[in-house]
N, C-alpha and C positions, 0 to 999 in steps of 0.2 A: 504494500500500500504506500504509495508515494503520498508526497505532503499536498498535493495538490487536490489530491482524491479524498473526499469527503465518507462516500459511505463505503460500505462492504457490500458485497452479494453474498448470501449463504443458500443453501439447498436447507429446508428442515422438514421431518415427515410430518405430519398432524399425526397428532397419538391417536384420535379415535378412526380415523378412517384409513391411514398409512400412507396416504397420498403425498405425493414430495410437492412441496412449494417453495417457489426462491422470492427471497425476504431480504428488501435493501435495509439498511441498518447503518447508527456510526458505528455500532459495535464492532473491531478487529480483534481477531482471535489470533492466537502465538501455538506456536506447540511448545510446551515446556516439558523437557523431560528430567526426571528424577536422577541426581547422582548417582543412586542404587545401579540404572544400569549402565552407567560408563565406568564404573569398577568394575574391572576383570575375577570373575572367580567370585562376586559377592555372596555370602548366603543370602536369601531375602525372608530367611524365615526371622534375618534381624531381626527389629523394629527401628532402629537409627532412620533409616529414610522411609516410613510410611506413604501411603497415597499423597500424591505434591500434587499442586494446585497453585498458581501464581495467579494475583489479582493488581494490573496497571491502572491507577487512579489518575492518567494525567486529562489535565481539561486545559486545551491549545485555545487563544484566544482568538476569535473567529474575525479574518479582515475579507472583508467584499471592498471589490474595487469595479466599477464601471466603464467599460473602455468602450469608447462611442468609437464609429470609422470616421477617418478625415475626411471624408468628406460630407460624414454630418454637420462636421464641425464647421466646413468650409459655406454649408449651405445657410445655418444659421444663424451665420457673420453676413453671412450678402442675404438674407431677410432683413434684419436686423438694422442693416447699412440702407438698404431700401425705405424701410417705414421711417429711420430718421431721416432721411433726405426727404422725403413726400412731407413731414413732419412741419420739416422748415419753410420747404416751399410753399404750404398752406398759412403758415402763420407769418411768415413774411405777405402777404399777400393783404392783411386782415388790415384794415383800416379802422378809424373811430368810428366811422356809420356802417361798419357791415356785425358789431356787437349788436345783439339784442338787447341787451343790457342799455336801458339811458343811464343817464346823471338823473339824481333827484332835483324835481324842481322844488324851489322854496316853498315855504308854506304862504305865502301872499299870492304865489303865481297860482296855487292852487284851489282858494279860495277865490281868488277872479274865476277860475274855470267854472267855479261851482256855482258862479251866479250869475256868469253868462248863461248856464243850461237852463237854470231857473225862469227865466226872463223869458 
């Protein structure tokens, strides 16, 4: 398992029915073998080296990186470059009478309004 590769494949049977199914997993499995048999000649009715069993606790901390292609990159520079150029070109364009927006008029100008309509 290289560092790059995230899960495992296993084959496992199901206990009830025997059928083999393959199960991705982080789980990586090692074969550890017992000292007992790389001694030459051991007795193994010893007990010094019992049933072995290794357990690896390490937890690698996870980096994701996102590699866009150049010419993602290239494309949403010249969008980008486009909407600000149109950007200026509208707002360069924009005069004091093409705002919707007035100035407030005074309140005297507005009160003449309001008794010319009257009248």
């Amino acid at each position: 398992l290289s560092s790059f590769q995230v899960y495992s494949f296993t084959w496992q049977a199901d206990p009830y029915t025997g059928v083999l199914n393959c199960y991705r997993s982080p789980v990586v499995t090692y074969d550890v073998i017992s000292p007992a048999f790389r001694i030459e000649g051991y007795d193994y009715s010893n007990t010094t080296y019992s049933t072995w069993s290794e357990s690896r606790y390490d937890i690698e901390p996870l980096r994701l990186y996102l590699l866009e292609d150049e010419s993602y990159e290239k494309t949403l520079f010249l969008i980008g470059l486009v909407f600000a150029i149109v950007s200026f070109l509208i707002v360069g364009r924009c005069t004091e009478d093409s705002f919707r927006v007035k100035k407030r008029e005074s309140g005297e100008e507005v009160e003449d309004m309001i008794r010319t309509k009257d009248q």
